[in-house]
C-alpha positions as CSV (number, residue, x, y, z in Angstrom):
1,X,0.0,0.0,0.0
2,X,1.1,3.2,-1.1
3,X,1.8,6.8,1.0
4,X,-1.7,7.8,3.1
5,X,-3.6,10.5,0.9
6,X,-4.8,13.2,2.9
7,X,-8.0,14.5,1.9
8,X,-6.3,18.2,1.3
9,X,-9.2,20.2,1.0
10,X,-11.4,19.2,3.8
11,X,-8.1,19.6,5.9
12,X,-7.6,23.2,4.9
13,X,-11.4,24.2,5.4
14,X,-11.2,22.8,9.0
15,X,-8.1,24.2,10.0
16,X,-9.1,28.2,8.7
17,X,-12.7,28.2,8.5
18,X,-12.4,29.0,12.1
19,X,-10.1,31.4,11.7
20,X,-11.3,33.5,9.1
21,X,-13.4,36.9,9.3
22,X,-15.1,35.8,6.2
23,X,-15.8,32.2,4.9
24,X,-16.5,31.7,1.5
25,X,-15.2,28.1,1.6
26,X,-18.3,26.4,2.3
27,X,-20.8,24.9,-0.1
28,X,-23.9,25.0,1.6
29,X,-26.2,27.9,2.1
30,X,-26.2,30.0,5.7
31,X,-27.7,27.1,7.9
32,X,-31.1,27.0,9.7
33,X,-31.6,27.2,13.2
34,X,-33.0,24.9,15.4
35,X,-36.0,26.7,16.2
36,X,-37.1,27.3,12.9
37,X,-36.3,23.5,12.1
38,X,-38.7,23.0,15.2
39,X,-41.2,25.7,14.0
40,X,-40.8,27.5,17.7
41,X,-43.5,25.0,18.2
42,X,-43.5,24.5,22.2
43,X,-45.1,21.3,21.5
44,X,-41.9,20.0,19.3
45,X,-39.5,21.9,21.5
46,X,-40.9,19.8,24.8
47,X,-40.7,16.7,22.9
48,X,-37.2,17.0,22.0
49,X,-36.1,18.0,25.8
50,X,-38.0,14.8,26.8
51,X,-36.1,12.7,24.2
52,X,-34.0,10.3,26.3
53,X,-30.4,9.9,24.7
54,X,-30.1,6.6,24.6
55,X,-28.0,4.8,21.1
56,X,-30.7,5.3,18.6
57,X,-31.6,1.9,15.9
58,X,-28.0,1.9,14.5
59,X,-29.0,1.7,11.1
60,X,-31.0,4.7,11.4
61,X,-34.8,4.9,13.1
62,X,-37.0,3.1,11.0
63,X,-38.7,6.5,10.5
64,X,-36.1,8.2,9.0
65,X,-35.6,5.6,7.2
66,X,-39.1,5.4,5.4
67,X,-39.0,8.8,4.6
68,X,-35.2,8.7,3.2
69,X,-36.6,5.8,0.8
70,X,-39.9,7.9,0.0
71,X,-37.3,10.4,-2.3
72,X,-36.2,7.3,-4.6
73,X,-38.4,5.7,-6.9
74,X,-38.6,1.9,-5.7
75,X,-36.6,2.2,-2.5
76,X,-37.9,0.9,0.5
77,X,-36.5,1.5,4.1
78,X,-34.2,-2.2,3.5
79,X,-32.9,0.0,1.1
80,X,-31.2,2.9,3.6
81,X,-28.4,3.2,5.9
82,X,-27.9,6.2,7.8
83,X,-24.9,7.4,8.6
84,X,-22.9,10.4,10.2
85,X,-23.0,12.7,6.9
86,X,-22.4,11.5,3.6
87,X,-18.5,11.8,4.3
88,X,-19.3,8.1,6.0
89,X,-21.5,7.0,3.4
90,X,-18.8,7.8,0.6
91,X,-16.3,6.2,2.5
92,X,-18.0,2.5,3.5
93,X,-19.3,2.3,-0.3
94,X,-15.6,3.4,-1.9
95,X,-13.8,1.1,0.5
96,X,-16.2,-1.6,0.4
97,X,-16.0,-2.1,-2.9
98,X,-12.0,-1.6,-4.1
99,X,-8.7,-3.0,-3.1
100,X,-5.2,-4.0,-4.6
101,X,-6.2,-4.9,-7.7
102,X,-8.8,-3.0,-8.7
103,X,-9.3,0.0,-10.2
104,X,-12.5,2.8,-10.0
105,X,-12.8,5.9,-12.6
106,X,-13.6,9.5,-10.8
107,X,-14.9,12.1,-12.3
108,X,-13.2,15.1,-12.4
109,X,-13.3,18.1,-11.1
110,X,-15.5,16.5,-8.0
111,X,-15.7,16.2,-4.1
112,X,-12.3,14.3,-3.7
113,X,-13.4,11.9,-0.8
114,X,-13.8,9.0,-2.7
115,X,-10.6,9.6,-5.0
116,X,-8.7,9.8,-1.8
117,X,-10.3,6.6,0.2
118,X,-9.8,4.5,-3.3
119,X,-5.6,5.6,-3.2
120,X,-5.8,4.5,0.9
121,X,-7.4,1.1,-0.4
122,X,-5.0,0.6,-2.6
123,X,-6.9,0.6,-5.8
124,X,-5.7,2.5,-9.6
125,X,-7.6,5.8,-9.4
126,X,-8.4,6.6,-13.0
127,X,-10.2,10.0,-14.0
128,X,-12.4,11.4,-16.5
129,X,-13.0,14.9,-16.9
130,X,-15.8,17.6,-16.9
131,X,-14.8,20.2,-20.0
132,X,-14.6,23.6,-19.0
133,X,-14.8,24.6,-22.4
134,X,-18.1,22.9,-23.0
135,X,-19.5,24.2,-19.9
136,X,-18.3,20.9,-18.0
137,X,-20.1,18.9,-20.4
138,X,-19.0,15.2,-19.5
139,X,-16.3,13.7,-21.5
140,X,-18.2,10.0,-22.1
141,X,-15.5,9.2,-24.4
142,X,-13.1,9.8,-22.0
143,X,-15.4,7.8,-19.3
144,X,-15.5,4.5,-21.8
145,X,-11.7,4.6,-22.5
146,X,-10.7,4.2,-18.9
147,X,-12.9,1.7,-17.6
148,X,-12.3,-2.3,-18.1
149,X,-13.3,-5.6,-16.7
150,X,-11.2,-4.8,-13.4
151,X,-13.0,-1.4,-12.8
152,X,-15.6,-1.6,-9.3
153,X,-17.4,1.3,-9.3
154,X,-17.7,4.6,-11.7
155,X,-17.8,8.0,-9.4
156,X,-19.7,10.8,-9.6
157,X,-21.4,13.9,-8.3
158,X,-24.8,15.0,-9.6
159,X,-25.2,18.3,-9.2
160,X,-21.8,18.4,-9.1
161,X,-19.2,20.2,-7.0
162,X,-17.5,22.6,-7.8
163,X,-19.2,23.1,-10.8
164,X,-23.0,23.0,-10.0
165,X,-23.8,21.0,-13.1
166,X,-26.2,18.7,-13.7
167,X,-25.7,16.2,-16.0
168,X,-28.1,15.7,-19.2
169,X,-29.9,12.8,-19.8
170,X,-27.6,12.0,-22.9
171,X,-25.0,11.6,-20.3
172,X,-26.7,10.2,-18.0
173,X,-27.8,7.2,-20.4
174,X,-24.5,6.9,-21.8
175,X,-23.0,6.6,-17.9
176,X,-25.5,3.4,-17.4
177,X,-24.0,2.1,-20.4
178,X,-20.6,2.2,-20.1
179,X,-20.9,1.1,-16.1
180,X,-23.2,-2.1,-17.3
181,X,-20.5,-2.8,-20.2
182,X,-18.0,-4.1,-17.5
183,X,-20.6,-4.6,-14.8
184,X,-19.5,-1.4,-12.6
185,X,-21.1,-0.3,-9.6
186,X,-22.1,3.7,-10.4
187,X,-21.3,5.9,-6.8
188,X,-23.6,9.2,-6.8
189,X,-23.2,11.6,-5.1
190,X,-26.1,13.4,-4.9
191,X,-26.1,15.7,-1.9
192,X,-26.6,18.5,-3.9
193,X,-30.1,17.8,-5.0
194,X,-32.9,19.8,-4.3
195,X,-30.7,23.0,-4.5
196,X,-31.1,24.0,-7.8
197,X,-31.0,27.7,-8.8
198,X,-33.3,27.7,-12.2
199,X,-36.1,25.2,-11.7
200,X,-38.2,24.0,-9.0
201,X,-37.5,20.5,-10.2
202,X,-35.2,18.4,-7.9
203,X,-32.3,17.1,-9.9
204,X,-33.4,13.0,-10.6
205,X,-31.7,9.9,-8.8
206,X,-29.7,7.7,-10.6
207,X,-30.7,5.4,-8.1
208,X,-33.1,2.9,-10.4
209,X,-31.3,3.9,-13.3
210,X,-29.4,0.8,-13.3
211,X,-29.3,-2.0,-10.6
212,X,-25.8,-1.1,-9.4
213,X,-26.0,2.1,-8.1
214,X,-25.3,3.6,-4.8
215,X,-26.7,6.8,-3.9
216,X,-25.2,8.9,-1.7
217,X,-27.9,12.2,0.1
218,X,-27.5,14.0,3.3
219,X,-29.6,16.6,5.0
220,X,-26.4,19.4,4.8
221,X,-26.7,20.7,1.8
222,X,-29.6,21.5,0.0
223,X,-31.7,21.2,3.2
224,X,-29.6,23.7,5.2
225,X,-28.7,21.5,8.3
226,X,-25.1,20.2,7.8
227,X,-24.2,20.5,11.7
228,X,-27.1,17.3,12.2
229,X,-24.2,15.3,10.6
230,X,-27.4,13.2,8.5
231,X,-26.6,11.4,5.7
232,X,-27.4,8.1,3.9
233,X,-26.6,5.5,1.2
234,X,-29.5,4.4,-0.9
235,X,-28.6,0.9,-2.6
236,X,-29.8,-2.5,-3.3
237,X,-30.4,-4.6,0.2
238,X,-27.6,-7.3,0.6
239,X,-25.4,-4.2,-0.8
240,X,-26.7,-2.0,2.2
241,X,-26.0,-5.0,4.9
242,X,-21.8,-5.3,3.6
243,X,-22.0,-1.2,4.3
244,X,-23.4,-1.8,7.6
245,X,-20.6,-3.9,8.8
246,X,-18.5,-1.1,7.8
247,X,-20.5,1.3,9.6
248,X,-20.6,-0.5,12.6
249,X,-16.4,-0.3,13.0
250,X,-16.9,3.5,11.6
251,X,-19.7,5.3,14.0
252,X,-22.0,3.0,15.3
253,X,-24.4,5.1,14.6
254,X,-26.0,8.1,14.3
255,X,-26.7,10.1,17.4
256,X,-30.6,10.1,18.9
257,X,-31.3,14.0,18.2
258,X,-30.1,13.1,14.9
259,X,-32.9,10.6,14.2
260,X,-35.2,12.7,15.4
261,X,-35.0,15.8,14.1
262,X,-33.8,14.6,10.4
263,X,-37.4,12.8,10.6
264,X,-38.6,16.1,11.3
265,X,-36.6,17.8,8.7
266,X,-37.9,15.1,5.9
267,X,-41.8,15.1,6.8
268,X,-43.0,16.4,3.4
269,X,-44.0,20.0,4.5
270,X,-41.2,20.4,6.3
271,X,-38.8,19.6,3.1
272,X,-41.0,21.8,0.9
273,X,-39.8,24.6,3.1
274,X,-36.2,23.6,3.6
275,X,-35.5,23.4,-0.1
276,X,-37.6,26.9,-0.4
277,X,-35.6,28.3,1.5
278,X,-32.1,27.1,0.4
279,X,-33.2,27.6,-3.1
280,X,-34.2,31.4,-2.4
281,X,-30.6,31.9,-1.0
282,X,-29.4,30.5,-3.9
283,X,-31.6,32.6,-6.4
284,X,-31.1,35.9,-4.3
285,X,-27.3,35.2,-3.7
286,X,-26.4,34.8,-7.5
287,X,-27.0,38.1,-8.3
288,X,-25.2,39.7,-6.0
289,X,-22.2,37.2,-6.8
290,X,-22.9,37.8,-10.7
291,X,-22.9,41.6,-10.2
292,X,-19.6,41.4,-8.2
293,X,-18.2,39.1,-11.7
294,X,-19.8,41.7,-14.2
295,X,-18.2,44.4,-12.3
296,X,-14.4,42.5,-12.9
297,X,-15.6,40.5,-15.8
298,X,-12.2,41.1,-17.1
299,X,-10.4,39.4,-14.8
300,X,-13.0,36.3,-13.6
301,X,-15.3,34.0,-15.7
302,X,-17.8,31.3,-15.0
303,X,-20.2,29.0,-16.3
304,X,-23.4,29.5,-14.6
305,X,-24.3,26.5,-12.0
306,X,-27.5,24.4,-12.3
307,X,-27.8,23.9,-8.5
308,X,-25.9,24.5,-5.6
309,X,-24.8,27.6,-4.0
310,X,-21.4,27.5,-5.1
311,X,-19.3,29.3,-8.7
312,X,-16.2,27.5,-10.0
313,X,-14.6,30.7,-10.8
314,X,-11.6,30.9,-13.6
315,X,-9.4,34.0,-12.9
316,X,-7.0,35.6,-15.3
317,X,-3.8,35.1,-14.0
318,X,-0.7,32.4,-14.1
319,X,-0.7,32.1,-10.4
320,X,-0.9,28.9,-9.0
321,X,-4.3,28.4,-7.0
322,X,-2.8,27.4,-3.8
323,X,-0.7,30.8,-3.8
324,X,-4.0,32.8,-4.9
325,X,-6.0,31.1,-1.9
326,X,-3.5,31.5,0.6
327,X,-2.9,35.3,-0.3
328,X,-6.8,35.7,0.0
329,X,-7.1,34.1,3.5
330,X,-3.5,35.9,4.8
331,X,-4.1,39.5,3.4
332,X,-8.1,39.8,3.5
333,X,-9.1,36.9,6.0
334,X,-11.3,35.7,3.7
335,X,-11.6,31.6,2.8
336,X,-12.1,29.9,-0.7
337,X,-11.5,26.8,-1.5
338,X,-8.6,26.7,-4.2
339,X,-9.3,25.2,-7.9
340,X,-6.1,22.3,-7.4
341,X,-7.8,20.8,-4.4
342,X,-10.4,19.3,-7.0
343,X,-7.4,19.2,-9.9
344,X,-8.3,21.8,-11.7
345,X,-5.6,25.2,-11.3
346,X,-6.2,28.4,-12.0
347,X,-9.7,28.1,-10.8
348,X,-11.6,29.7,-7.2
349,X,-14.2,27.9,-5.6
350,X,-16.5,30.7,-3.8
351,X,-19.9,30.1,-2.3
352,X,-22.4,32.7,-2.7
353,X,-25.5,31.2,-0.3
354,X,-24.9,33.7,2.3
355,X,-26.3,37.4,3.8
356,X,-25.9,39.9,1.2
357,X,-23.8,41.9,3.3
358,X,-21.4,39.3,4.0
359,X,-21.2,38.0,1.0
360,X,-20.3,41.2,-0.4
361,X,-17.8,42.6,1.5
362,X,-16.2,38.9,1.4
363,X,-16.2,39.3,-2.6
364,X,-14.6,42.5,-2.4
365,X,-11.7,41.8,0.4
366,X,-11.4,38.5,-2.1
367,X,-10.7,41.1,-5.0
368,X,-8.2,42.9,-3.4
369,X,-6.3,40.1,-3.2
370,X,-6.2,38.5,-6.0
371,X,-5.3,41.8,-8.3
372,X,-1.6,41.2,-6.8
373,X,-1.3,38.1,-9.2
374,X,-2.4,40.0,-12.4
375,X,-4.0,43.2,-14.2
376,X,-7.4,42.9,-13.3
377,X,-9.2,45.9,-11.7
């Protein structure tokens, strides 16, 4: 087994995001508070505080599990494990399913977790890439010349991060293909769901696409409630038990509160509002980031995202991301996540689901940094 791969990016974000006057690192929107989650309904709240805190069903309540299954067309609650954020779930389904031997193809740019926990099991990490030049259209070509009859598991993130793209269906098809070719398991990532910024539509499952795919949600992202640590795999049943072996060396389990207010969080009215509201930060966010872009539109470009509150900025400059990120966080105390933590340089990730106040003065400190590496004004 080869050197440990540290997962770079998640590192950085935890070791500044903290330290920082402004944090445009993350990719979720500003988070909700507990007592809207509980509707400042004394009922609810009373409920909770009489909750004893005993270890919770370790594979999840079977309430939060029906109503994780409910979002996937054929699921049932034998279909669900939930675990602590989908950071758990990527890593028992990537490590559960390569070793020596094997290899898995990634797409690229993406959430690195799962590249990384492949390399620690040993396993050929292969790639194939998103086109910036086609606004991150996926290269399927690319896909079908790297996978063969050794390849577990095909990776990917739908919206995806950093990019906020949503694939087509033409790719989407053509992914099912090429993963039953060689018999590959397909990895989805799909935490980003629910948070798109042009249609009221929640971006579609792969999960029943194909009977090998594993799909990855949580509750932090497009519903606004990362710090419940709520997330789940979605796959076929003697699939989910292999996963919960894992889990049980990993976490156990998820904690009681958890349970219970993710079961809150997921009764359908409930979710109607959560998405609501992430998507109006979203829609009422982009603007302000898009003014901020017109305004130095010589210096930064971007393809507008599908989903997610997040731009995968391009700047015009040689520097090397890492520098350009570091500069930003040491000069302005503002945090971005730099374009080479998802293999892609001279590129800025910057989240824009935040107070308009915030966000704007973190966009402008963020300017005045990065104008040291080039001509832009």
């Amino acid at each position: 087994m080869g050197e440990f791969q540290p997962f770079v990016m998640e590192h950085s974000m935890g070791k500044w995001e903290v330290e920082v006057e402004y944090n445009l690192s993350e990719s979720g929107v500003h988070p909700v508070a507990l007592r809207s989650l509980l509707d400042d309904d004394p009922e609810r709240i009373n409920h909770l505080l009489d909750t004893e805190l005993n270890y919770p069903q370790v594979n999840g309540t079977p309430g939060l599990r029906e109503r994780i299954a409910a979002l996937y067309e054929g699921a049932d609650a034998e279909n669900v494990l939930v675990t602590v954020g989908a950071a758990e779930a990527n890593f028992i389904a990537a490590s559960s399913l390569v070793g020596p031997g094997d290899n898995c193809v990634v797409m690229v740019p993406n959430y690195m977790q799962i590249w990384g926990v492949a390399k620690n099991c040993g396993a050929e990490v292969r790639t194939f890439s998103l086109k910036a030049d086609e606004g991150w259209a996926v290269d399927t070509e690319q896909l079908r010349d790297n996978v063969d009859a050794n390849t577990r598991f095909i990776a990917v993130c739908n919206p995806n991060n950093p990019t906020g793209r949503v694939m087509t269906e033409a790719e989407i098809e053509a992914l099912v293909s090429i993963a039953d070719a060689v018999g590959a398991w397909i990895i989805a990532d799909e935490v980003y769901a629910g948070s798109e910024r042009t249609t009221d539509t929640a971006t579609a499952s792969l999960y029943g696409r194909y009977d090998k795919v594993i799909a990855i949600g949580s509750l932090s992202k497009a519903y606004g409630l990362p710090g419940l640590r709520v997330g789940w795999a979605v796959a076929p049943a003697d699939m989910l038990e292999n996963f919960w072996y894992r889990h049980d060396y990993a976490a156990i389990t998820t904690t009681m509160l958890a349970n219970q207010l993710g079961e809150v969080a997921l009764a359908p009215e409930k979710r109607k509002q959560l998405l609501a509201r992430t998507r109006e930060y979203i829609r009422s966010g982009y603007p302000v980031f898009e003014a901020w872009l017109e305004k130095h539109s010589n210096f930064y470009s971007v393809t507008p995202p599908d989903a997610a509150a997040i731009a995968f900025v391009r700047y015009e400059a040689e520097a090397d991301s890492l520098a350009v990120a570091d500069a930003i966080r040491e000069l302005q105390s503002v945090l971005i996540v730099p374009g080479d933590h998802f293999h892609v340089p001279q590129h800025l990730r910057i989240s824009f689901g935040l107070p308009h106040d915030y966000l704007n003065t973190g966009l402008t400190r963020l300017h005045e940094a990065v104008i040291g590496f080039g001509s832009g004004t």
